[in-house]
N, C-alpha and C positions, 0 to 999 in steps of 0.2 A: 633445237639443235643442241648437242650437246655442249656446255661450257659457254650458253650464249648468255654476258654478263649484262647485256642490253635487256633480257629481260629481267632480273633483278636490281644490278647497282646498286645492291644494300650499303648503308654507311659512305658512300660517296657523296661529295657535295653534288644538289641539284645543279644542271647546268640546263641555260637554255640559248637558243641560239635562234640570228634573223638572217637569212640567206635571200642570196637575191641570184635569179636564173636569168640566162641570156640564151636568145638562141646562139647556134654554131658561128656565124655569119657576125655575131659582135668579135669573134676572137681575131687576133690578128694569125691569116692563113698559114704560117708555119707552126702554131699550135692546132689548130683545127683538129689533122689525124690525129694528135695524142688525146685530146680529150674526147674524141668523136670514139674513139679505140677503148678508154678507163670506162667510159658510159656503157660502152656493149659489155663489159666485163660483167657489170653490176648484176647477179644475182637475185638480189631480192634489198628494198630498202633497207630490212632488218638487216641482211648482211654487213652492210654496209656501215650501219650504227656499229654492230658486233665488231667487225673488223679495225675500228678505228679506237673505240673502248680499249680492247686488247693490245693497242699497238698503245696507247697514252699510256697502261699498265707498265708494259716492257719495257719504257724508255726510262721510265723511273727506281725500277729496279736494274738496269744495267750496267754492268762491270762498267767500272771506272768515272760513274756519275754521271754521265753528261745525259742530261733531260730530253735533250732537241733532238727535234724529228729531223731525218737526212732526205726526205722528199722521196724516198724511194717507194714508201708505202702509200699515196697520196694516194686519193679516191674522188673520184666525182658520179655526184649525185642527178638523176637526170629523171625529169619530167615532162608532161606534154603542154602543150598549148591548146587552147581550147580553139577552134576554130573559128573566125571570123567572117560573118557574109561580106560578102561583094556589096560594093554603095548599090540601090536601089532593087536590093533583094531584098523579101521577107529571112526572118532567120531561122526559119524553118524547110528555105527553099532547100529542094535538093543539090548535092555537089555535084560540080563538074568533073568530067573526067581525071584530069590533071588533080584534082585536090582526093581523088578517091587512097591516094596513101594514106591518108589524115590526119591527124593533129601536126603539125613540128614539135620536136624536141628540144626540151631545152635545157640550160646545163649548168651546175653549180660544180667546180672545181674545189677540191678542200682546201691548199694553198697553205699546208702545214707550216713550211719553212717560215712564209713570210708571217703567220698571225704569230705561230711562236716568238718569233721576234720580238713583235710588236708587244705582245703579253709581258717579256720578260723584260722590255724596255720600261713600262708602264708599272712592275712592282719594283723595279729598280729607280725609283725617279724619287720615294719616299723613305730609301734605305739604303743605308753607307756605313763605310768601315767593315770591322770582321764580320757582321750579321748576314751584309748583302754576300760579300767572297762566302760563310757558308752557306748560303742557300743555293747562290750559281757562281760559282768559283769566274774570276776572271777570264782566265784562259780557257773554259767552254763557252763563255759567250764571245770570245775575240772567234773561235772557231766558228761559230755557229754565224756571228758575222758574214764569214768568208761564204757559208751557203748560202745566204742572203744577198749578197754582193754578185754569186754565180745567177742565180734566179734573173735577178735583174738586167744583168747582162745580156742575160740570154734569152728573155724574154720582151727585155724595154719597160715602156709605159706598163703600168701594173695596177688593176682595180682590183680589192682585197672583197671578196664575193660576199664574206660571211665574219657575223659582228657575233660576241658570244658575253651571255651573262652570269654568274653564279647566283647562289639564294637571291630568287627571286628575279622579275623581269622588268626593265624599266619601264616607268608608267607612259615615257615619250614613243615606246615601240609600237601602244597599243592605239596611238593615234592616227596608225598607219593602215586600221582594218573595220570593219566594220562587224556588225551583228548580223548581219545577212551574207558576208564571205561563206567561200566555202571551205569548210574544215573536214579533216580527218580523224577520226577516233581509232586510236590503235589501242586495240586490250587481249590482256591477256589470264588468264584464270583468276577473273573476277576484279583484277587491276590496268589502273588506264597509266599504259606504258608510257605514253604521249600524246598530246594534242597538234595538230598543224594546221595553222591557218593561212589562207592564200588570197593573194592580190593580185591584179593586174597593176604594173610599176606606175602608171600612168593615174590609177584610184587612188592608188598609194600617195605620189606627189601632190595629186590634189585636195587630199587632207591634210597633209604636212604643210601643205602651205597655207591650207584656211586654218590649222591651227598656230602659225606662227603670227599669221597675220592679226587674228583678234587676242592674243595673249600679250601680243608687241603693243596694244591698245589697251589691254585691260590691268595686265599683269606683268610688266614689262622684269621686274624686278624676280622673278617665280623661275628655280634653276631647270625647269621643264623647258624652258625658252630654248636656253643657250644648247640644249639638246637634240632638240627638235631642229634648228639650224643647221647642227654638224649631219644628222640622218640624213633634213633636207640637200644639202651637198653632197653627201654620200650616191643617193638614188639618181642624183642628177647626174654621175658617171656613166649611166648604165643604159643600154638599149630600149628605145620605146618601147619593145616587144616582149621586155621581160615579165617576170612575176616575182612577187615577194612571198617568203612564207615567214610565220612564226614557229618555229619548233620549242613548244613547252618541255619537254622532255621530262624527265620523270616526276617534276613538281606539280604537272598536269594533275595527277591523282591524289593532291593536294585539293588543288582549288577546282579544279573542275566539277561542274558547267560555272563556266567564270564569266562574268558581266563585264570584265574590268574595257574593253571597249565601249562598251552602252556606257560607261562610267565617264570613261575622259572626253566622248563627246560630250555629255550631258554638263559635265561638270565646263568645259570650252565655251559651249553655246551658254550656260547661264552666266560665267563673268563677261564673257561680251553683251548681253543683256543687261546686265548691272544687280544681278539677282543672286548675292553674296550668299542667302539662305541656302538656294538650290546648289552653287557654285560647294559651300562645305558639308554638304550632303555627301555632294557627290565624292567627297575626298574621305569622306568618313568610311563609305563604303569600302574603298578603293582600300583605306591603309589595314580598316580593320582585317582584310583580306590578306592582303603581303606582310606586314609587320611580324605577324609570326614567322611568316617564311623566311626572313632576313634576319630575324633574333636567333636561327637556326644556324647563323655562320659563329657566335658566337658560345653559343651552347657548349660545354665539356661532354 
């Protein structure tokens, strides 16, 4: 497509992102049509990337400064559910009737207003006086407040779908997927655009919790804990039925084919073993991997 910056983003920081999909049936029913509605729009995922790139672009160059997205451009991202036998089927049996639509869809909302917030709450927490006013002057964050304050109103209870990382991915995300998931290799003239990797939310929890539970035993003290905790909380919001992805996004073509899963289990199961040899192996692998990619934030 002409002008699609999804497939380059030269000189942009790597960004990666962990989404988590719900069927329709998790939203409360006066959002339903709207996202059931943004989902049919959806084009193609690439569009979808493309459009939201484009729109980060705009807001940063727009008259009069203000950064924040007005919710108007929002997008949601939608996938299928793989389908489930019936208890005391094979999973090969054939479907019934009723199930011949197939898969369910399911849906990730992008929820601009509310992460922007969050984002600009989070570099504002370490920065004060004239530094913080030039970066985000007062008065666009009192406004951009007020969108926030509307969302919420208008919505209520609010589960924020989608966590987002720069240079580099945290090592607690990848504790969430396995080496045998199923991923996506998106490439384009000889480069891998991105990686995405996919859970069921319920594989997902039950690695987050076998890993908080032998690290709270072995490692209690190791900031991968206190991590793995706030994810575990997170996931716990969200519908049995969901699915988690990992989207590497452009750093994928970095490190990909990446082990760093086979890594953080390997390296979990040996401190709960007590096998400190195998346990700094596995980290050795793991940093000599990412450290460059993180030395990249601060690069000239």
């Amino acid at each position: 497509m002409t002008g699609n910056l999804y497939r380059g983003q030269a000189g942009l920081p790597f960004s990666s992102t962990l989404r988590v999909y719900e069927p329709l049936s998790a939203f409360p029913p006066e959002q339903r049509p709207a996202i059931q509605s943004a989902g049919a729009r959806t084009a193609s995922r690439a569009a979808v990337e493309n459009a939201e790139l484009l729109a980060s672009l705009g807001r940063i160059t727009r008259t009069g400064g203000d950064p924040f997205p007005t919710g108007r451009t929002d997008t949601v991202r939608v996938t299928t559910a793989p389908a489930a036998p019936r208890t005391g089927e094979p999973s090969g049996a054939a479907a019934a009737p009723e199930d011949a639509a197939g898969p369910a869809l399911l849906y990730c909302p992008s929820q601009l207003v509310l992460r922007a917030g969050l984002a600009a709450n989070a570099l504002m927490e370490g920065i004060h006086g004239p530094l913080a006013e030039l970066l985000i002057p007062e008065q666009q964050r009192d406004r951009h407040q007020e969108r926030i304050d509307q969302v919420k109103a208008r919505d209520g209870s609010i589960r924020v779908h989608t966590r987002a990382s720069t240079w580099g991915i945290p090592f607690s995300w990848f504790s969430l997927f396995s080496e045998s998931d199923h991923k996506d290799v998106v490439e384009s003239a000889g480069r891998i655009l991105t990686v995405r990797v996919w859970a069921p939310i319920t594989e997902a929890l039950e690695r987050a919790r076998y890993a908080v539970a032998n690290l709270t035993l072995a490692a209690p003290d190791l900031d991968m804990l206190d991590d793995l905790a706030q994810l575990t909380e997170w996931l716990e919001l969200f519908h049995v039925g969901s699915m988690v992805e990992l989207d590497y996004g452009a750093v994928a073509d970095k490190v990909y084919p990446d082990d760093s899963p086979m890594d953080i289990r390997l390296g979990i199961e040996c401190l709960a073993e007590g096998d400190m040899t195998g346990a700094a192996a596995a980290y050795r692998r793991l940093a000599s991997r990412w450290i460059p990619i993180r030395q990249l934030a601060r690069a000239s």
